[in-house]
LOGUFI-106273 format. One line per 5 residues: their letters; for each residue x, y, z of C-alpha. Coordinates in Angstrom, 2 decimals. Example, Ala and Ser with C-alpha at 12.3 -4.5 7.8 and 13.67 -1.06 7.14 Angstrom:
! LOGUFI-106273
as	12.30 -4.50 7.80 | 13.67 -1.06 7.14
END
This chain:
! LOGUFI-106273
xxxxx	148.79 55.00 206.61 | 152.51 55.88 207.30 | 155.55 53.89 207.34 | 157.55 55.48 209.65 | 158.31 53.16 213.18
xxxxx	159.58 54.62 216.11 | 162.11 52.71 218.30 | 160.42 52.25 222.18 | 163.20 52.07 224.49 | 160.93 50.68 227.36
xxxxx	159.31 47.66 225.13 | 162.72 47.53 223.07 | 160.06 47.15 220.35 | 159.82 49.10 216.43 | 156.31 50.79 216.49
xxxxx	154.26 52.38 214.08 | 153.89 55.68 213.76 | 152.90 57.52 217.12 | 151.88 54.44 218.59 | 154.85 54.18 221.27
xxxxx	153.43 54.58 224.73 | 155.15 55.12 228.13 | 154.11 55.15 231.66 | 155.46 58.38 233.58 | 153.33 57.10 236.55
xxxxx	155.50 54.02 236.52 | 158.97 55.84 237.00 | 159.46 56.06 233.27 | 159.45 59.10 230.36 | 157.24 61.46 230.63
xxxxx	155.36 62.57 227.56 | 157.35 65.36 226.58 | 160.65 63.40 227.14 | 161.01 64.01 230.50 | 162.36 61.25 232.92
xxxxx	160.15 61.64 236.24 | 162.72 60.55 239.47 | 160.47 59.36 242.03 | 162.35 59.01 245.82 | 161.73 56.23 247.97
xxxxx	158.11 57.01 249.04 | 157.01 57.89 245.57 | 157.70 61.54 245.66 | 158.49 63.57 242.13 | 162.12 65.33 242.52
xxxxx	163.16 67.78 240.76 | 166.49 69.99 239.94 | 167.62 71.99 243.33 | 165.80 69.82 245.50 | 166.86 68.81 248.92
xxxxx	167.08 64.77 250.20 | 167.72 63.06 252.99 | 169.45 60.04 253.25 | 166.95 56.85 254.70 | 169.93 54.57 255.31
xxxxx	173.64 54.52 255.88 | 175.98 54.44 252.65 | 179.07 53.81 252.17 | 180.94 55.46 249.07 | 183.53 53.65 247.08
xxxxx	186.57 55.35 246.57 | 186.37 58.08 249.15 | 186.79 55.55 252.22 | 183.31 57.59 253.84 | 180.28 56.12 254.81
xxxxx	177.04 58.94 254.43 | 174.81 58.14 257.67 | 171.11 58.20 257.86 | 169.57 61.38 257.99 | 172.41 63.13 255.69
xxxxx	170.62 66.32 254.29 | 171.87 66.39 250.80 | 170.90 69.91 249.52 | 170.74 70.85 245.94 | 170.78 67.84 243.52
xxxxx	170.57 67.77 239.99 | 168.96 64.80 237.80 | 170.93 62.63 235.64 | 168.71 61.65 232.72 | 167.97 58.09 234.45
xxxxx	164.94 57.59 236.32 | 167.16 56.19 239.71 | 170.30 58.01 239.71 | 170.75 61.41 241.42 | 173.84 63.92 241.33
xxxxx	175.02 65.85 244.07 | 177.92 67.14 245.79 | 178.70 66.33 249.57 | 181.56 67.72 251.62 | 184.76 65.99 250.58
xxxxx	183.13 64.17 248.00 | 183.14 64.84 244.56 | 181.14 62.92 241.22 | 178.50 61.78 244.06 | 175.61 60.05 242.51
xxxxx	172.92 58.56 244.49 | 170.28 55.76 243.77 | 166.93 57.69 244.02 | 165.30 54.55 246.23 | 167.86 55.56 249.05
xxxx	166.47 59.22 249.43 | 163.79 60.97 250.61 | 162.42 64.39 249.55 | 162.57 66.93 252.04
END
């Protein structure tokens, strides 16, 4: 038997040895380390892809409120299973919640 414990960031638990599970179906890491981003009807996105916005937004600091239907084109994924980074006319450092998109 081995001593080594791995830390589980989604149980905040010490496991032994290989025993740390997660559930990529659940929005969570993927096996290989992977966060899967799920928008708000449960669909995988990816780096590149193209959203649309399913409700009006307003962004702090810029004084602009994104309306529903926004195409957001080209978004890149953050490392966190509900935040989104994009760029939008006029905007810059735009990050969206993933629940507030939909994959095109």
């Amino acid at each position: 038997m081995s001593d080594d414990y791995i830390y589980d960031e989604a149980t905040g638990e010490w496991v032994a040895g290989g025993a740390a599970t997660t559930d990529a179906a659940a929005g969570g890491a993927a096996d290989d380390g992977a966060v899967v981003v799920r928008d708000s009807v449960g669909n995988v996105l990816a780096d590149g892809d193209q959203v649309t916005l399913i409700k009006d937004l307003t962004v702090k600091g810029a004084g602009q409120t994104l309306k529903r239907g926004t195409l957001i084109k080209s978004i890149r994924l953050t490392g966190d299973a509900q935040e989104i980074d994009c760029r939008y006319e006029g905007i810059k450092g735009l990050v969206l919640r993933a629940e507030f998109v939909r994959k095109r």
